[in-house]
C-alpha positions as CSV (number, residue, x, y, z in Angstrom):
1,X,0.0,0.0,0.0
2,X,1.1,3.9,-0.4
3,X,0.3,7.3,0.3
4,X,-0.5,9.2,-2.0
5,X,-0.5,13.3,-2.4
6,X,0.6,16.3,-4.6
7,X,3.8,18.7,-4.9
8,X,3.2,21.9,-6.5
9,X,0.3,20.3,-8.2
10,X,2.5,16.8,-9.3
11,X,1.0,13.9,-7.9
12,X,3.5,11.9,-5.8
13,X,4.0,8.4,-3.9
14,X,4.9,7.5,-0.5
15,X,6.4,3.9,-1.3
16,X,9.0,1.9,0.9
17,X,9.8,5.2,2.8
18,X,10.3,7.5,0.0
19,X,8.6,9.8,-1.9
20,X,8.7,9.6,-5.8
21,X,6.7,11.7,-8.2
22,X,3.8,9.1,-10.1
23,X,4.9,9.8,-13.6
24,X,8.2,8.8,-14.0
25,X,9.2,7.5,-10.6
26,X,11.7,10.4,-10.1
27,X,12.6,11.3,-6.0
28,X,10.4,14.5,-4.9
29,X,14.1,16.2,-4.4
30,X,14.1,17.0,-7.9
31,X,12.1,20.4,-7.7
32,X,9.7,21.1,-10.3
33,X,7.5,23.8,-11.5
34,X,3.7,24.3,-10.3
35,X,2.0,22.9,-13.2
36,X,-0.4,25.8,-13.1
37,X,1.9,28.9,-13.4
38,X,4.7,27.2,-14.6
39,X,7.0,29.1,-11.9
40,X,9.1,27.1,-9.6
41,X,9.3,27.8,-6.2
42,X,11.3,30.8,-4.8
43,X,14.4,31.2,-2.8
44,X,12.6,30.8,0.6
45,X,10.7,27.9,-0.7
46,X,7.3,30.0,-1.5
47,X,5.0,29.6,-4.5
48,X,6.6,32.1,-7.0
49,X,2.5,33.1,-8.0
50,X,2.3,34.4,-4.1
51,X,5.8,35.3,-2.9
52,X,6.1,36.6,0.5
53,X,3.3,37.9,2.5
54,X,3.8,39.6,5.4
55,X,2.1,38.4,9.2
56,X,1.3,34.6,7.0
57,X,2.4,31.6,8.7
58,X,1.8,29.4,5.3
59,X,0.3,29.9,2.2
60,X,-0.6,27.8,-1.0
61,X,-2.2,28.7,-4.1
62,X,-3.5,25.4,-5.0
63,X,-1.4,24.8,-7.8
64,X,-4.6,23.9,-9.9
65,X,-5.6,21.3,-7.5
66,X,-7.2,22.3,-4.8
67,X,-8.2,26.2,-3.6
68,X,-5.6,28.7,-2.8
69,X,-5.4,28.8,1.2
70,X,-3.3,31.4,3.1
71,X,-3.0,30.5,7.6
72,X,-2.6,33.9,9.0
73,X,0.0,34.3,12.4
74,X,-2.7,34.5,15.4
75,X,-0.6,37.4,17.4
76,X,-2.6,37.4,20.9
């Protein structure tokens, strides 16, 4: 059995304790490009179609997958 789940929108396998990407069996450490804007990830590891944005603890734009999200930082 295996897990399975997406990377900027590429869907990926959690087999024998690795991750590989579905298509060609390639390790998830090979980056690729979001296959919705084309743009691979920045420097800082954010979705090039967001960038930063300030007071967000995480953000996603869905990659053409699933909604965009964005998790605000809860300063109490």
């Amino acid at each position: 059995m295996s897990i399975t789940a997406y990377k900027r929108g590429h869907h990926i396998k959690y087999t024998n304790g690795q991750w590989f990407y579905s298509d060609n069996g390639d390790s998830i450490l090979i980056e690729r490009s979001c296959i919705k804007c084309n743009k691979m990830p920045t420097q800082e590891g954010h979705d090039a179609c967001l960038g930063h944005i300030l007071n967000v603890k995480s953000a996603c734009c869905g990659h053409g997958i699933e909604p965009p999200i964005i998790m605000e930082n809860n300063y109490e």
